[in-house]
N, C-alpha and C positions, 0 to 999 in steps of 0.2 A: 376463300382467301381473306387473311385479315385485314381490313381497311388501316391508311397511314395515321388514324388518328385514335384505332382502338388498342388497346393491351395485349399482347400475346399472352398465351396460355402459360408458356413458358417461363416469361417474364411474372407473372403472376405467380408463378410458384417459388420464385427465389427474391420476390419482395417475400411471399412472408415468411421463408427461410430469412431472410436480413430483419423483417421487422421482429421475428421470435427472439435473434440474436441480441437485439436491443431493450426489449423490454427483459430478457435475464439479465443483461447485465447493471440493469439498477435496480433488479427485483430488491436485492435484501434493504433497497433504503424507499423505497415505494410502499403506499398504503396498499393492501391487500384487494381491496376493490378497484383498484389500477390494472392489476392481475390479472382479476377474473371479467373484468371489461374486455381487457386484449383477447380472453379467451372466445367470450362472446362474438366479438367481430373478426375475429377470424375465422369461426364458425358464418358466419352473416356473408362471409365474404366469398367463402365455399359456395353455399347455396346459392346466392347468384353466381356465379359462373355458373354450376349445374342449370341454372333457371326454376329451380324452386320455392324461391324467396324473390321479391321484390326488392326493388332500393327504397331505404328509408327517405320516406319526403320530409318535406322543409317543416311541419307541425313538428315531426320524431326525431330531427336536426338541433331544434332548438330547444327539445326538451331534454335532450340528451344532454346538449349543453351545460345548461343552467343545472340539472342532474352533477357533473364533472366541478361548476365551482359550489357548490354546496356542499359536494364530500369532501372540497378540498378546505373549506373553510371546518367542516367539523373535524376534520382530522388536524389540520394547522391552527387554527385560528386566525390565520391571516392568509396572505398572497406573497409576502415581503419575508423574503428567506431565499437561500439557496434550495433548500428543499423543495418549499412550496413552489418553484419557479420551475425547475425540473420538474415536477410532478404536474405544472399546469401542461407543460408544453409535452409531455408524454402523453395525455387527455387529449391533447389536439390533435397531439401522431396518431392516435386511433381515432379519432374521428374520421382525421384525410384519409386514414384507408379504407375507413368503412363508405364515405360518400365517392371515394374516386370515381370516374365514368373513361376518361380520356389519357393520352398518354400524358397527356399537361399536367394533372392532376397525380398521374404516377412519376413525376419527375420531383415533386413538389415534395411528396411523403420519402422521396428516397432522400433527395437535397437534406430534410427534416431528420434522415436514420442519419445520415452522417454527424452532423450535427449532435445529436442524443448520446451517439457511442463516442464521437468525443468529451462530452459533459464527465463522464466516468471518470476521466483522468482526475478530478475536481475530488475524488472520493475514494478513490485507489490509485496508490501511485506503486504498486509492488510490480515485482516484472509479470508473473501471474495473468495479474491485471493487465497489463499491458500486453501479453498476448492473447487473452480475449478480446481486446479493444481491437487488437489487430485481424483475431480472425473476423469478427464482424466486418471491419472496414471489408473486406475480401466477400462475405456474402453479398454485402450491399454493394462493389460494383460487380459483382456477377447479375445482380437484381438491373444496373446500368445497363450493362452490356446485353442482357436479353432484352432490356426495353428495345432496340436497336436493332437485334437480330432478323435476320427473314425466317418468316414461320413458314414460308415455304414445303422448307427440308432441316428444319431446328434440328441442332447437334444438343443434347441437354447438355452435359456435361461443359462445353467449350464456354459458354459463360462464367462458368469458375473457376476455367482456367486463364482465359484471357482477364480476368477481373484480378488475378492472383500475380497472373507478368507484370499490369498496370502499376500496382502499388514496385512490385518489386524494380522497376524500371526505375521511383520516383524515390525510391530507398537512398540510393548514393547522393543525390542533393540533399534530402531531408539532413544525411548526416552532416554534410557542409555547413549546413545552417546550421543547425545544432551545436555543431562546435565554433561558429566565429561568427556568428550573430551576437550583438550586445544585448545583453539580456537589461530589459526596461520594465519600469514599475507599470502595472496596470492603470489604463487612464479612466478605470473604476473601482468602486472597491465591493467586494462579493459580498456579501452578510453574510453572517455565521451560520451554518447548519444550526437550526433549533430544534429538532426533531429527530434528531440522532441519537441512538444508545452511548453513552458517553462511557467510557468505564478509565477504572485508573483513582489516583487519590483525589479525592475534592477538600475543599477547603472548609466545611464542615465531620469534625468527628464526631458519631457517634456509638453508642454501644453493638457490635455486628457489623459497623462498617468495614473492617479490614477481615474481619468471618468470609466477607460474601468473593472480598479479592481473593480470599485464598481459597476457592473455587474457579478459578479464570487460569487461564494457562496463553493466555495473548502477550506476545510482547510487549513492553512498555518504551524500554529503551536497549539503545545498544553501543557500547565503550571498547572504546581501541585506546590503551595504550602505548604513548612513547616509548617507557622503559619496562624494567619488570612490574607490573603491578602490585599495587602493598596486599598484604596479607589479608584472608577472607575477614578477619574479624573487626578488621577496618574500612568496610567497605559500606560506610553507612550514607545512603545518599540519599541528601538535606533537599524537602521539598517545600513545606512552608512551614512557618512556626504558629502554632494556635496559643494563644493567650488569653482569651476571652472565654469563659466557664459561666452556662445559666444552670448548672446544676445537674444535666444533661446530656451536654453536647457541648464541644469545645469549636471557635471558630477564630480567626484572625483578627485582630487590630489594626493592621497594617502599619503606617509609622508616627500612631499615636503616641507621646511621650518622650519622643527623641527631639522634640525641639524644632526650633524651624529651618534646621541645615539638616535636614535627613532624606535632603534627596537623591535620587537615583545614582549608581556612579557607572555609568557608560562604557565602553569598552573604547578607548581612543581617545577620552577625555581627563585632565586633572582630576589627581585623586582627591576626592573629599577632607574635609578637614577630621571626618568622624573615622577616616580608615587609620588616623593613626592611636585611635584607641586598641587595634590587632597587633599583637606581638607575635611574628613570624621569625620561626623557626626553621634549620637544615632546609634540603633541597626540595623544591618542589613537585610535586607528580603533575606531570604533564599528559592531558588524553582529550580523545576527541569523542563526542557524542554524538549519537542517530537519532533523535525521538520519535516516536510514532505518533500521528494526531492525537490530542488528544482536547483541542479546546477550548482549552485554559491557556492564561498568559505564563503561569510560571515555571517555569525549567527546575532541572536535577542536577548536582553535583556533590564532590564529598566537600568534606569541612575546609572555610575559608578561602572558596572558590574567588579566582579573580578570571575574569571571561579573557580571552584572547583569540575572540574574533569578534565582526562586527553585529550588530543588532544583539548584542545580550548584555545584563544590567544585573547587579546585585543590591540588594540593598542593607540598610544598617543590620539587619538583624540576618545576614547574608540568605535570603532569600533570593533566587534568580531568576529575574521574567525576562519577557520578548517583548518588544512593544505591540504586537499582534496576537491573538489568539490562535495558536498551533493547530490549523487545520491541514498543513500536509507532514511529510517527513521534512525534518529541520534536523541541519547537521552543525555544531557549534564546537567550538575548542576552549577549554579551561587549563587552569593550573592551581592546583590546591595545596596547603601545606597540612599536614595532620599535625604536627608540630607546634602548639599556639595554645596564646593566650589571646582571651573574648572579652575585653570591655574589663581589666582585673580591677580597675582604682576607681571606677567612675558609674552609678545609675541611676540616674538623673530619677526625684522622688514620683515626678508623674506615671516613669515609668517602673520603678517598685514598685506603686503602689500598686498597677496593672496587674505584674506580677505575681502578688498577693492576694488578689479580689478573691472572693468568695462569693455567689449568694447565701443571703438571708435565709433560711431555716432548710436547709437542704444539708442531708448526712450528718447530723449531730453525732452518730459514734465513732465517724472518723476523726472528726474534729475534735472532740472530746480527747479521744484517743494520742492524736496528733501533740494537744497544749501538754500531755502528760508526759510523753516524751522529750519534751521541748524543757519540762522543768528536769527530769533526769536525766538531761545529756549535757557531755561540756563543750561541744561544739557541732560544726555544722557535718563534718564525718561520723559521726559516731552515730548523728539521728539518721544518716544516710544507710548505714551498716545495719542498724536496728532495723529499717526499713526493706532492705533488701532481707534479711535473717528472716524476720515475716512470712514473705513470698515464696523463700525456699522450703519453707517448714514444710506446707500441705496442701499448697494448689498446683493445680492442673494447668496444663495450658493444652488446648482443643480451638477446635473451628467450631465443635457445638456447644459454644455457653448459651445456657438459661436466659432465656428473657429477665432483662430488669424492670421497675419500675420508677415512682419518680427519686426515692434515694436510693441509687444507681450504686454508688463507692460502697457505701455501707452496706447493702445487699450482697454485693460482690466478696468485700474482705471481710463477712459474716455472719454468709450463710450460704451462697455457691461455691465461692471459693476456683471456681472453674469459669475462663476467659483466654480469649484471644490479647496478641498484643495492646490493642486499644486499653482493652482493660485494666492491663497491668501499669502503662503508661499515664490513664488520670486517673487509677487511687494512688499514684506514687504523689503527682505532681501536687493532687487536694489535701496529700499528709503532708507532703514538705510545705505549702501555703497556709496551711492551717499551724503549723511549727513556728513560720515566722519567717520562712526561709522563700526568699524567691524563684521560681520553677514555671516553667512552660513544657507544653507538648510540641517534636516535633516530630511531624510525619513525613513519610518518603520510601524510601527502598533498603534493602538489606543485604551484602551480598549479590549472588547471581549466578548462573552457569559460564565456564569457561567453555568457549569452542575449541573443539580439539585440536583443527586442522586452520583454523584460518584465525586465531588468536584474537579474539575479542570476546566479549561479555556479553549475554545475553541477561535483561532484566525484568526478567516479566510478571504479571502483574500478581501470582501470589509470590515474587519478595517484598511487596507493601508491606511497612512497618510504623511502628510508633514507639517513639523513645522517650526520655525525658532530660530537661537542662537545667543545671539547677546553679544560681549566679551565689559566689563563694568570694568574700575580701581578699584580693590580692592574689586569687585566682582567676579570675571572672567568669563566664558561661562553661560549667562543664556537664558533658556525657554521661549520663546513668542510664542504663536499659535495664530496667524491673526484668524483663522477659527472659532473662541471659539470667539470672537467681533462678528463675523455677525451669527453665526449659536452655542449659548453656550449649544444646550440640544446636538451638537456633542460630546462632552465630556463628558456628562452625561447617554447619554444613546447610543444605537448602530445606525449603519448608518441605518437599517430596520424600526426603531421607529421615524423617523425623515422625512423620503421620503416616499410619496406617489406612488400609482399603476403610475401616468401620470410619473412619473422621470425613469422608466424601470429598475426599483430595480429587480437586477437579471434577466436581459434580458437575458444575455448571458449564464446561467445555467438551462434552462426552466426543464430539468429533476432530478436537486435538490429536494431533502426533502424538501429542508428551504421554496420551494413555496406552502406547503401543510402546515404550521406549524399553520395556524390557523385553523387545522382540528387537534383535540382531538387526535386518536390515531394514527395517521399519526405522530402526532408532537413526540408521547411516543416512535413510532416505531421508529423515526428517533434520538431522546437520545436512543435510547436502544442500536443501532446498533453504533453508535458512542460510544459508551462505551463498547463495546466490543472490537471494535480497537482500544480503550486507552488501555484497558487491555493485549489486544493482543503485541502490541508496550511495553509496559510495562516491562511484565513477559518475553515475549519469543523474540522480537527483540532486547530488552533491558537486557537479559538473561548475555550477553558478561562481563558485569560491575558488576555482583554481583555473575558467576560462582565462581571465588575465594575464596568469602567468605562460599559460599554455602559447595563448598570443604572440605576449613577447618573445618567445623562445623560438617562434615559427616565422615572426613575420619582422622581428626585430619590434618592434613594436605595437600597442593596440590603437594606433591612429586610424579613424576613420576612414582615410585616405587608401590606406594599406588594404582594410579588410575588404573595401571596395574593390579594388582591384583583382585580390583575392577571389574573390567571388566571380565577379565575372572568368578569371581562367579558370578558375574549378569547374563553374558551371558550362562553361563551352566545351574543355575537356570533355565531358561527361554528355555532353550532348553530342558531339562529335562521334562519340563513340555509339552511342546509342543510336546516329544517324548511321555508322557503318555496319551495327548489325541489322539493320530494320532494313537497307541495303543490298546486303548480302542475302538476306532471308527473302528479299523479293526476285533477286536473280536465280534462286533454286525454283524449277518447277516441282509443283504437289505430285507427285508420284505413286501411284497404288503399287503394292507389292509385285505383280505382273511386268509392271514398266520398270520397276526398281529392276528386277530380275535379267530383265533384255537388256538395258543400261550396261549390265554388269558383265556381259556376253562380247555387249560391243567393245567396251574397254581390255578384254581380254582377245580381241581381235587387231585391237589397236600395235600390242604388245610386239605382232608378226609384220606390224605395216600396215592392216589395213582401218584406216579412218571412216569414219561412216559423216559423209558430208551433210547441211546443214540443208532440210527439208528433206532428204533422201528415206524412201519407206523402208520397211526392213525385209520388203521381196526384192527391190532391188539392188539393194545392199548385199543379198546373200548372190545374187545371180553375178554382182560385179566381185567377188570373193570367188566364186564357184570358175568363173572363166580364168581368174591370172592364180589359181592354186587348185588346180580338179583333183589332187588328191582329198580336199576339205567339201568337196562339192556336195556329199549326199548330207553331213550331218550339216552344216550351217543353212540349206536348204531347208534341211525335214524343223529345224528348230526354226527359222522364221515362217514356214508352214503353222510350226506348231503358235506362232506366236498370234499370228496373223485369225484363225479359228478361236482363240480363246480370246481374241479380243475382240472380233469382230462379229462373230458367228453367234456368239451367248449373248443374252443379258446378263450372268452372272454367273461367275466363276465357281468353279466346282474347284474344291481345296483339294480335294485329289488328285485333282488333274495340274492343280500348282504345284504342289508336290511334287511329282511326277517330271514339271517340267524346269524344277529344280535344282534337281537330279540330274537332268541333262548339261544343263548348264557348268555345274560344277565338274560334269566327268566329260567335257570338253578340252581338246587338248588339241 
């Protein structure tokens, strides 16, 4: 018999069913020796139970320790991270299961699984995700509930079930709170995952950078529009502007050159004095965005985005951030005009001269090239036209351009001739600065998948793109994409539609849906499932933005007072109820199939009159039946005979003989 203060067997088997569940579900952001530690002690943990292993002592406790923050410092370099803090505190979870001894000690590591499979949410917020989060929560109290159980006579299974009613009992309040709890700022703030594969556009370009997106088939973001959406070849969406060029690599300035009023312009606050440098045009396209972690501060939209919700900002050169760094899904609303003119009269010299910069001795034949166009052309179209004529003559556009070296442009437009959009987008930009003509790169997306059934836009990450702006007197900032001269069904239809199996279209996602999508229900399963995380995103990650109004409409208003109230009748409701099944479920006696059977006899005895009183056995039930109706006398006799040897006479029922006496029952009349 197990003592009240040792582990059942039992229980020990669905701790590391729960602790398994936990350590997969941070696997893919966990160092690898995390992994294979848990594997170690769960093996360590096996053998004792068997008793073929001892328990590690306090010398091999602390070496193990010190072991755990020494990988955590080689693989972090610190302790200060969201990563590193989850990964310390998973170190520890297998420690506590490898030293447990007592049930004290296995309440501790479970208390800790809880805890761990909620950190996830922190890293996954897909619904996916959330149903691992949940089936875990269900291992780990079935791991509770056998802590509890009498080993006695252990039911295995009844632990994952009672552990699965638990949560589901707790389901209806969650969802109360859920919906009319005031959602409040954190009274901490998380640090950024630094450890994480980041993918998506960075604010350095370089030669291959947008090669390697067009290998990725991950979402980026995802658009609902208000009305009909504009046409594919206007779907250029602005992520930041590069203007800084070491010869290289292109990266941001941010709002160097605009003067000292070039701050932010807010979403709820007066318009800057610089926004009336935009001349907006026709009606607005109105849509809402999903982004997917990715980071970075700054947001996506098409041209001359103004935010129209809270926490989102654009700035002079209409770039749009968040004041936070986008670590979960973010759902924001815009209204863009394609319609416009960008700064036509006005560029302030600090900032042409930006525009213009060059380095020093880097691509002398574009350059060269560039001033010689610049003398035989009569204005700033015509060196445009010449420029784009160039690109369509005899380059290529592929994911596999050649390596460059350090004259990048010139290599490119004079000896490869073969490039991804980047490439195309800074030999445009180094010919028009080298011309005289002001030009920047901006990078972002292109395009996107239309969903078919649930009308939104999917953006994923090979439509990364790279364009070019190039500032024109009395026009001001306009749209050139080099990449639409050499490659124009890019703009017309998606990068998948355009490259072949030989270019390694989604090399780098080989376990993507998108490589099955010319398999029928692969491709349906793969819109289904994607539409369930728009909706998921939607409704319930995006819950935060429309609980107010939902308030109002429910409770007359979102006063404190109210939700109060609120709360308590939902929740009593809900407990009331929960109190009348748990009630009810105690007034049913546990019945084996046998008793079920006789139950079912007596109630059809009932039918004629006769009742079977309260402690009365069923010999003499049948004897007071048999005296006031003797034509009934031999069969309700011979069946509480028979009832009375099957239950009393065996230890254990022969199905045959239920069978048999099932039969009876039912051909009772």
């Amino acid at each position: 018999m197990t003592q009240h203060w040792q582990i059942p067997r039992l229980a020990l088997l669905w701790m590391i069913l729960a602790y398994l569940s936990v350590i997969a579900l941070h696997f893919s952001h966990l160092p690898m020796w995390i992994s294979l530690a848990a594997a170690v002690a769960i093996l360590w943990r096996i053998q004792l139970f068997r008793g073929a292993w001892s328990s590690p002592g306090r010398p091999v406790k602390v070496a193990l320790a010190v072991l755990c923050v020494l990988g955590l410092y080689a693989v972090y370099g610190r302790l200060i991270g969201l990563e590193p803090m989850v990964a310390l505190l998973t170190s520890a979870f297998t420690l506590k299961l490898l030293e447990m001894q007592q049930q004290r000690d296995a309440r501790i590591v479970i208390y800790l699984a809880f805890f761990l499979a909620s950190l996830q949410a922190l890293f996954d917020q897909s619904i996916i995700g959330a149903i691992y989060i949940s089936g875990s929560f269900v291992l780990i109290a079935a791991a509770l509930v056998a802590l509890h159980q009498s080993s006695d006579n252990p039911a295995h299974f009844r632990p994952l079930k009672t552990g699965a009613a638990l949560l589901l009992q707790a389901l209806p309040l969650m969802i109360v709170l859920f919906m009319v709890m005031p959602r409040m700022g954190s009274l901490w703030a998380i640090p950024i995952q630094s450890h994480s594969a980041r993918t998506g556009v960075s604010d350095i370009m370089q030669p291959g950078e947008f090669s390697k997106l067009g290998r990725l088939a991950d979402v980026a973001f995802r658009v609902t529009f208000e009305s009909d959406p504009p046409p594919r070849h206007q779907l250029y969406w602005r992520g930041l502007v590069l203007s800084r060029f070491d010869g290289r690599s292109w990266s941001t300035v941010g709002t160097d050159g605009f003067g000292h009023r070039a701050e932010q312009q807010w979403f709820g606050k007066p318009p800057a004095d610089w926004d009336q440098l935009i001349e907006r045009s026709g009606d607005p396209v109105q849509y809402n965005i999903i982004i997917e972690p990715s980071h970075q501060t700054w947001l996506y939209g098409l041209s001359t985005p103004l935010p129209d919700s809270p926490g989102v900002a654009f700035q002079r050169d209409f770039t749009l951030v968040s004041p936070n760094p986008v670590t979960a899904k973010t759902r924001y609303q815009l209204k863009s005009w394609l319609d416009y003119k960008h700064n036509p009269t006005q560029l302030t010299h600090r900032r042409r001269a930006i525009e213009l910069s060059l380095p020093q001795g880097y691509n002398p034949r574009t350059v060269s090239l560039a001033q010689r166009w610049q003398r035989e052309t009569r204005d700033e179209y015509e060196l445009i036209r010449r420029a784009l004529k160039l690109y369509n003559r005899q380059f290529v556009y592929t994911l596999k351009a050649p390596r460059l070296g350090k004259n990048s442009v010139d290599e490119f437009l004079f000896e490869s001739q073969r490039g991804f959009c980047e490439h195309f987008a800074s030999s445009f930009v180094v010919l028009m600065r080298a011309a005289g003509v002001p030009a920047r790169v901006v990078v972002g997306y292109q395009g996107g998948e239309r969903h078919p059934d649930s009308d939104y836009w999917l953006i994923r990450q090979y439509d990364a793109h790279a364009w070019a702006e190039v500032w024109i007197e009395g026009e001001g900032w306009i749209r050139v994409d080099p990449t639409a001269a050499v490659a124009p069904e890019r703009i017309e239809f998606s990068l998948e539609e355009i490259l072949g199996e030989e270019e390694a279209f989604l090399a780098d996602s080989p376990l993507s849906l998108m490589n099955f999508r010319h398999i029928g229900w692969m491709n349906t399963l793969r819109l289904k499932i994607d539409s369930m995380n728009y909706s998921w995103a939607r409704w319930v990650l995006g819950y935060d933005r429309e609980q107010e109004k939902m308030l109002s409409n429910l409770l007359g208003s979102a006063s404190p007072t109210r939700i109060g109230l609120f709360l308590l009748m939902s929740g009593g409701i809900i407990l009331a109820l929960l109190a009348l099944v748990h009630l009810r479920k105690t007034r049913v006696k546990n019945h084996d199939k046998l008793d079920r059977l006789f139950l079912a006899w007596c109630k059809k005895l009932e039918k004629y009159g006769f009742s079977r009183t309260t402690g009365e056995g069923a010999r003499a039930f049948s004897q007071r039946v048999a005296r006031q109706k003797p034509e009934l006398a031999n069969s309700v006799v011979a069946i509480a005979e028979n009832y009375e040897r099957m239950r009393y006479q065996s230890s254990h029922i022969d199905d045959g003989d239920l069978h048999k006496f099932k039969r009876k029952i039912r051909a009772f009349r």
